[in-house]
C-alpha positions as CSV (number, residue, x, y, z in Angstrom):
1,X,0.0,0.0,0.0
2,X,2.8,2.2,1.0
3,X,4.5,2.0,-3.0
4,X,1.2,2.5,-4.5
5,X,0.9,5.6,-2.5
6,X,4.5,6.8,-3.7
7,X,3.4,5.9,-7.4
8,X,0.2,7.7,-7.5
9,X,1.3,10.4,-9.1
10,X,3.3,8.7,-12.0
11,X,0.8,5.6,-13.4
12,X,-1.6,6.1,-16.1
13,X,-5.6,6.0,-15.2
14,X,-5.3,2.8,-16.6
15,X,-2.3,1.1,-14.5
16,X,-3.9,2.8,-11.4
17,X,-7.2,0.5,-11.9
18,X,-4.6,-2.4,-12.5
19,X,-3.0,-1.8,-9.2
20,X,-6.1,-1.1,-6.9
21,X,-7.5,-4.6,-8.4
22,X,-5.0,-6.4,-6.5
23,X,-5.5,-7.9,-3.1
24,X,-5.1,-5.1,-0.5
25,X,-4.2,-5.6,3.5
26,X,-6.8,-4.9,5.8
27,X,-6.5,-1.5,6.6
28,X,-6.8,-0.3,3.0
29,X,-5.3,2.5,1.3
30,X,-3.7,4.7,3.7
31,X,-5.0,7.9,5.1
32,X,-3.6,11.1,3.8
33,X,-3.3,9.6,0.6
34,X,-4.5,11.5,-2.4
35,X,-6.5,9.9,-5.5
36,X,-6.4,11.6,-8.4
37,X,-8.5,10.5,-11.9
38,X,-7.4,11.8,-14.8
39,X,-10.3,12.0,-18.0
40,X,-10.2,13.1,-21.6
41,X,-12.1,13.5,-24.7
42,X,-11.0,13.4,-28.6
43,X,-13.7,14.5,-31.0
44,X,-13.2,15.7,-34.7
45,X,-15.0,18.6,-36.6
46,X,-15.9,18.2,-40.4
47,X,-13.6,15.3,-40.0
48,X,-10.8,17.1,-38.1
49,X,-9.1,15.6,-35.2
50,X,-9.4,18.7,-32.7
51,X,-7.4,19.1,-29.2
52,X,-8.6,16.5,-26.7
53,X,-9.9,18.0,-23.6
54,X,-8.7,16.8,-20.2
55,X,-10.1,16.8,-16.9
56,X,-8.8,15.5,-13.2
57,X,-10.3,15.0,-9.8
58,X,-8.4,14.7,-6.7
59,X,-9.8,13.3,-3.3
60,X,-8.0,13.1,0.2
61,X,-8.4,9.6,1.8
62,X,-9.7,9.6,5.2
63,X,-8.6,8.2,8.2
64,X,-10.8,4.5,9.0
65,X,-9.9,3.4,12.7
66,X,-10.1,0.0,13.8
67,X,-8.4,-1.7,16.2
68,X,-8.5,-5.3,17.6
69,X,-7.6,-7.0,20.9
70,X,-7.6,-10.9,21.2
71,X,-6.7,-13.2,24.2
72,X,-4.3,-15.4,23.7
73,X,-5.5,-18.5,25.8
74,X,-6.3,-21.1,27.5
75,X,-6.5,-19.7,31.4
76,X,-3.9,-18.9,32.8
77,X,-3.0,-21.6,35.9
78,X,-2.4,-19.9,39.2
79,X,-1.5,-20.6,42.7
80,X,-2.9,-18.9,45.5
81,X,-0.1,-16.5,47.0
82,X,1.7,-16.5,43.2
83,X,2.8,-12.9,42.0
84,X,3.7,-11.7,38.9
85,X,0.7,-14.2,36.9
86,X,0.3,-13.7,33.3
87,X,-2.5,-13.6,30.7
88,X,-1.3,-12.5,27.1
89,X,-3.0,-10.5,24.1
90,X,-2.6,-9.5,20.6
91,X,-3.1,-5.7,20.3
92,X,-3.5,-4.9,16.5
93,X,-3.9,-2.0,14.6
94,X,-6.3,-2.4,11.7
95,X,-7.2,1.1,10.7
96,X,-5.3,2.6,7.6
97,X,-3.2,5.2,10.0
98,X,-0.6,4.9,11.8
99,X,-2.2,5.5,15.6
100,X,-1.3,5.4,19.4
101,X,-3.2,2.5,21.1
102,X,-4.0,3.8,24.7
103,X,-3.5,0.4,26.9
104,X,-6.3,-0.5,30.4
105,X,-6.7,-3.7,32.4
106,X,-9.5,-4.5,34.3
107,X,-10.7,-7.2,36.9
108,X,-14.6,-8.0,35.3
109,X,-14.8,-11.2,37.3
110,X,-14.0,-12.7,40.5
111,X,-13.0,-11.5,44.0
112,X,-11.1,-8.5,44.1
113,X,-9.8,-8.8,47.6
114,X,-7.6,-11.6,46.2
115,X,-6.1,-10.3,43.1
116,X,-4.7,-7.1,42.6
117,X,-1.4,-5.2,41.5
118,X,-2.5,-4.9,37.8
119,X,0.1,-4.0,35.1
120,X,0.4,-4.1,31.5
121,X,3.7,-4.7,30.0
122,X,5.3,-4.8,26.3
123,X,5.8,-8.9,25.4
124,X,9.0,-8.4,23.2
125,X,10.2,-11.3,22.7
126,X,6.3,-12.5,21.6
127,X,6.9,-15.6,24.3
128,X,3.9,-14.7,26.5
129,X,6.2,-15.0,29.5
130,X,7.6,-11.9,31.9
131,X,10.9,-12.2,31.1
132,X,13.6,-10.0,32.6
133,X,14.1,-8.0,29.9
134,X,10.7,-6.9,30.1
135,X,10.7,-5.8,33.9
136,X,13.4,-4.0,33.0
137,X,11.8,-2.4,30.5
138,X,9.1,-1.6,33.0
139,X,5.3,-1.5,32.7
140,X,3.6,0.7,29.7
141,X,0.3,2.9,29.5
142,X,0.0,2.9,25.9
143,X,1.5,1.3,22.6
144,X,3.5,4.3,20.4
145,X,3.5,4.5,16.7
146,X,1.4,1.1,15.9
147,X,1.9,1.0,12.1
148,X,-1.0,-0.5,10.0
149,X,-1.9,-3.7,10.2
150,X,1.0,-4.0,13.0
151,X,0.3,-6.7,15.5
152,X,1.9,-5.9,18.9
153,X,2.0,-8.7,21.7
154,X,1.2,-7.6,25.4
155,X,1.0,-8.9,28.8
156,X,-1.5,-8.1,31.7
157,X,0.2,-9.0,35.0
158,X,-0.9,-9.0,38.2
159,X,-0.4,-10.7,42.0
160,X,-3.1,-13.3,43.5
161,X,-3.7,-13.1,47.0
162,X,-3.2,-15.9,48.8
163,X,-6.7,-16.3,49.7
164,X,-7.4,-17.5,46.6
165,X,-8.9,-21.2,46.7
166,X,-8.8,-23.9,44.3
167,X,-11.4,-22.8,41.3
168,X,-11.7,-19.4,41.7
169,X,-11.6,-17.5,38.4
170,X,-10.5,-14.2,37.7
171,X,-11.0,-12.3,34.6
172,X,-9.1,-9.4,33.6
173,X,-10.2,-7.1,30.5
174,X,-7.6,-5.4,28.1
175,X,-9.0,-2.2,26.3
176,X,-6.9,-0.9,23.3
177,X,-8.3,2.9,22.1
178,X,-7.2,4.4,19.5
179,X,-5.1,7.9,19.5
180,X,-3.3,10.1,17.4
181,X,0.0,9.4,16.3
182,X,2.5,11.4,14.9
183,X,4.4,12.6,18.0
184,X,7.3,9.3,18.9
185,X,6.9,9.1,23.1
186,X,3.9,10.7,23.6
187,X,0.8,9.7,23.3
188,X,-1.8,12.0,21.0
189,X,-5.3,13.1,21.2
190,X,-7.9,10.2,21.6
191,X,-9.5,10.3,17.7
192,X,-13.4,10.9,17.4
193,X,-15.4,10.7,14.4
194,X,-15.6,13.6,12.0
195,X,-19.0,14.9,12.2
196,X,-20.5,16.4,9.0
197,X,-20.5,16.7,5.6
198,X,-16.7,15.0,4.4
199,X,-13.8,18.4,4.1
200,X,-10.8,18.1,2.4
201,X,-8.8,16.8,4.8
202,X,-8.4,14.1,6.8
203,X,-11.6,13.1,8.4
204,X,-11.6,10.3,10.7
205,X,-14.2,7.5,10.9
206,X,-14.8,5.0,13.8
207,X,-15.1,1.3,12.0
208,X,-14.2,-1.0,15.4
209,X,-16.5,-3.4,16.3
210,X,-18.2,-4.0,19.7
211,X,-15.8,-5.7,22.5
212,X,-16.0,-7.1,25.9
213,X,-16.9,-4.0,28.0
214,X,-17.0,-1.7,24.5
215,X,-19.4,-0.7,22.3
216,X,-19.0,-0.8,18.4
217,X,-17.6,3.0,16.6
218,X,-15.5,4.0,19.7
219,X,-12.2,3.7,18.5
220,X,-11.6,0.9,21.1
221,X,-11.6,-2.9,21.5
222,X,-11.7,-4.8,24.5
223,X,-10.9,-8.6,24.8
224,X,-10.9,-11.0,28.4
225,X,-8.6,-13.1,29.7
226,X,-8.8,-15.5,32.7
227,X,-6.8,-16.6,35.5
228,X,-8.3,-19.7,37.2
229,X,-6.8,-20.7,40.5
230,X,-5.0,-24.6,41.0
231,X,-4.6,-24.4,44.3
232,X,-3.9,-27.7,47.0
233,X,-7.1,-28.1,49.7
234,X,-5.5,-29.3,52.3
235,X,-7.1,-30.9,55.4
236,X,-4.6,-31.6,58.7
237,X,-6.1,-33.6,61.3
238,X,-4.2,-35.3,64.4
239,X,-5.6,-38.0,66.1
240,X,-4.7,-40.5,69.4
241,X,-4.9,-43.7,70.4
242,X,-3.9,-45.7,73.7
243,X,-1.5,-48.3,72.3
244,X,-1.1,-50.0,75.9
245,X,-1.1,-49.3,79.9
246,X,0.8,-51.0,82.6
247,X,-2.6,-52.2,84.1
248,X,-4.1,-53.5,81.1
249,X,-1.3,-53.8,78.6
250,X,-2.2,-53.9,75.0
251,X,-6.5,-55.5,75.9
252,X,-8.7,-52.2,76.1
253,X,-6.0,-50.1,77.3
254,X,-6.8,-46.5,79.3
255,X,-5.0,-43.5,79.0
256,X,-3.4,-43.5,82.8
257,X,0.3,-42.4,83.5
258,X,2.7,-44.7,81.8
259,X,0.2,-45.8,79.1
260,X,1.6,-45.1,75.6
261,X,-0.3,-43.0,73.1
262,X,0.1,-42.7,69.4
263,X,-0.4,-39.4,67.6
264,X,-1.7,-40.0,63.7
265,X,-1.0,-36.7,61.8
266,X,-2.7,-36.7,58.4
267,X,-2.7,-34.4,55.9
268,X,-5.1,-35.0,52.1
269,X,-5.6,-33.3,49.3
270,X,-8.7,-32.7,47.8
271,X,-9.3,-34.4,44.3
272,X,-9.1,-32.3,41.1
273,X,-6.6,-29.7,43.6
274,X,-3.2,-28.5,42.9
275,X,-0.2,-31.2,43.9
276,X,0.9,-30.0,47.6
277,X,4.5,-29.1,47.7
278,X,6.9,-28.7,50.6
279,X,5.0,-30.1,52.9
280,X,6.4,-29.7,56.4
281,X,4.8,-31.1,59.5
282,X,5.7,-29.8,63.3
283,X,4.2,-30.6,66.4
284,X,5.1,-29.0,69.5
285,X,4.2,-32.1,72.1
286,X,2.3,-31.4,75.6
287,X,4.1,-31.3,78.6
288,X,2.7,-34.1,79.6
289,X,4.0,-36.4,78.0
290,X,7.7,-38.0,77.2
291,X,8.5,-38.3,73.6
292,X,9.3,-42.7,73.0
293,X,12.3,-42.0,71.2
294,X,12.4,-46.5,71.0
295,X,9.7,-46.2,68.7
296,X,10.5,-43.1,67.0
297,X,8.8,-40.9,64.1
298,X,7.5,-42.4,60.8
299,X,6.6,-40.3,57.7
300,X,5.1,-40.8,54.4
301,X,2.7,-43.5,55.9
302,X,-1.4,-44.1,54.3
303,X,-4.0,-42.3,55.7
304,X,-5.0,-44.8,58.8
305,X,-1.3,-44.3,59.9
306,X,0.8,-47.6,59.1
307,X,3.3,-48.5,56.0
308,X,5.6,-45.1,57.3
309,X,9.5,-45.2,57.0
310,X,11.5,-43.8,59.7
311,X,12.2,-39.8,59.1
312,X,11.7,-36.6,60.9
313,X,13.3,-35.1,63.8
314,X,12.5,-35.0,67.5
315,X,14.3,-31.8,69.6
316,X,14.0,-31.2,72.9
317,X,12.8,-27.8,74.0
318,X,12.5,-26.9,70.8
319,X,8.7,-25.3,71.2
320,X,7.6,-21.8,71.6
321,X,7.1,-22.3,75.3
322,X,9.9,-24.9,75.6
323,X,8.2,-28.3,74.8
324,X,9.8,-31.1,72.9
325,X,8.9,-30.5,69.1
326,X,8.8,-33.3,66.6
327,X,8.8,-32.4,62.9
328,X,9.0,-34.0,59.5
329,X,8.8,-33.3,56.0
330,X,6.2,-35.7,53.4
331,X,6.3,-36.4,50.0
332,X,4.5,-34.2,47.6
333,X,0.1,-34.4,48.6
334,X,-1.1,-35.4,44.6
335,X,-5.1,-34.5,44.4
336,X,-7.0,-37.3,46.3
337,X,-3.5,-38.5,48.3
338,X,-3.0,-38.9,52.0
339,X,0.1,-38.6,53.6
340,X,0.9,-39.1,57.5
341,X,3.3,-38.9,59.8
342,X,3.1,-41.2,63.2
343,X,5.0,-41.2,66.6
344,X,4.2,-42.4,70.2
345,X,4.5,-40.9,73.4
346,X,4.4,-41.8,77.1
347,X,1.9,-40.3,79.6
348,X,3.8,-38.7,82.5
């Protein structure tokens, strides 16, 4: 488009219909560009061929704005507590101008309490990841100079609290409107529709359709994204039971001094939850009781407490008010899993 502007004024009438037949890109010719038509006549008089008269009209294209924003999905997978999250767009400019794209996220679904920190940054290396070279960079407010039919990739990026549960959904709106360009670093007047009859100039006309959270002819578009939360749901419980007494031994044992008790720490995941990580198990004991160091501290066991290998650490005084502390770390919690950890103890 840009070499048939620079030819206009050198083709024939006749190679100018040639060139416009041929497949154009989507913003059309470009704005600002003049199209002249060039006419003549021959005639004769009593058989004379007589000077052929010419004629020309010139008109001034005018400027069509349309811009387009499209999510690049599927949802974005998030952890509760996770900062710095991701959803990616396309931002393209499909007007026949050159314009400045004015850039706005929005949350148009889910908990605000738990999201938050919203920026928009440039993607330049078109990976739809926040790379380092993009922080550095730093976040933008609009897109400068979008050339026609440019295609610019963007991220939206913001922090999810760590309330966030397993499920939640968060949906986050990118608006692209359209401004004047011209000025490199700065971003121009927002562009309105000519009203009137058409001048001679450059009138503008508003040709984007209706987005998200815009409405059709306002020189904006506005696509969604989603976050949607993987998180682990975790349920710790502890429970006891008398494994013997010195009265009773072993047959209905009570829990009198000198019996021994067993502690059964599990902790599950909920099915279809995130895999639980990390997971680190510490249990200050009572003062009540002696830690059976003969018997010691099994981990990774099923969820009624048996098929545990020996792990985990006992240390005494290790507790906030100076009990005896036990800890130990599991395996990774897959959804529907059950891990435990398992220890006795002796009632003082």
């Amino acid at each position: 488009m840009k070499t048939t502007k620079q030819l206009l004024g050198a083709v024939s009438a006749f190679a100018l219909v040639a060139m416009s037949s041929a497949p154009a890109m989507a913003e059309g010719t470009n704005a600002g560009a003049t199209i002249t038509n060039n006419v003549s006549v021959s005639f004769n008089v009593n058989g004379v061929s007589q000077n052929a008269q010419t004629a020309s009209n010139s008109f001034t294209v005018d400027r069509r704005v349309n811009v387009n924003v499209n999510y690049i999905g599927p949802a974005t997978s998030v952890a509760p507590g996770s900062d710095d999250q991701v959803v990616a767009f396309d931002v393209t400019n499909l007007s026949n101008d050159t314009v400045d794209l004015a850039l706005a996220s929005a949350l148009t679904g889910g908990n605000p309490v738990n999201i938050g920190n919203f920026r928009i940054y440039r993607d330049l290396d078109g990976d739809r990841v926040l790379d380092a070279a993009e922080v550095t960079a730093g976040p933008i407010t609009y897109l400068d100079e979008v050339a026609e039919d440019a295609t610019v990739a963007v991220l939206v990026v913001s922090d999810i609290g760590l309330n966030a549960v397993n499920g939640n959904t968060f949906d986050v709106t990118l608006t692209a409107n359209s401004h004047l360009a011209g000025t490199a670093g700065s971003l121009g007047a927002e562009l309105v529709g000519t009203s009137g009859a058409n001048t001679a100039g450059i009138d503008t006309v508003l040709f984007d359709g209706q987005g998200d959270t815009d409405a059709a002819n306002d020189g904006a578009f506005s696509d969604t994204g989603r976050y949607t939360v993987a998180g682990a749901v975790v349920t710790l419980t502890k429970a006891s039971r008398v494994v013997s007494d010195p009265v009773n031994g072993s047959t209905n044992p009570k829990a009198i001094p000198g019996a021994t008790v067993e502690y059964c720490i599990t902790v599950a995941n909920a099915s279809g939850a995130a895999t639980a990580t990390n997971v680190a198990v510490t249990d200050d004991l009572p003062v009540d009781v002696t830690y059976d160091a003969a018997f010691g501290i099994f981990v990774n066991g099923n969820a009624t407490c048996t098929s545990g290998t020996p792990g985990g650490t006992f240390t005494v005084g290790a507790g906030p008010a100076g009990e005896d502390r036990v800890t130990g770390s599991l395996s990774d919690v897959a959804a529907g899993e059950t891990r435990s950890l398992y220890f006795q103890v002796v009632i003082d």
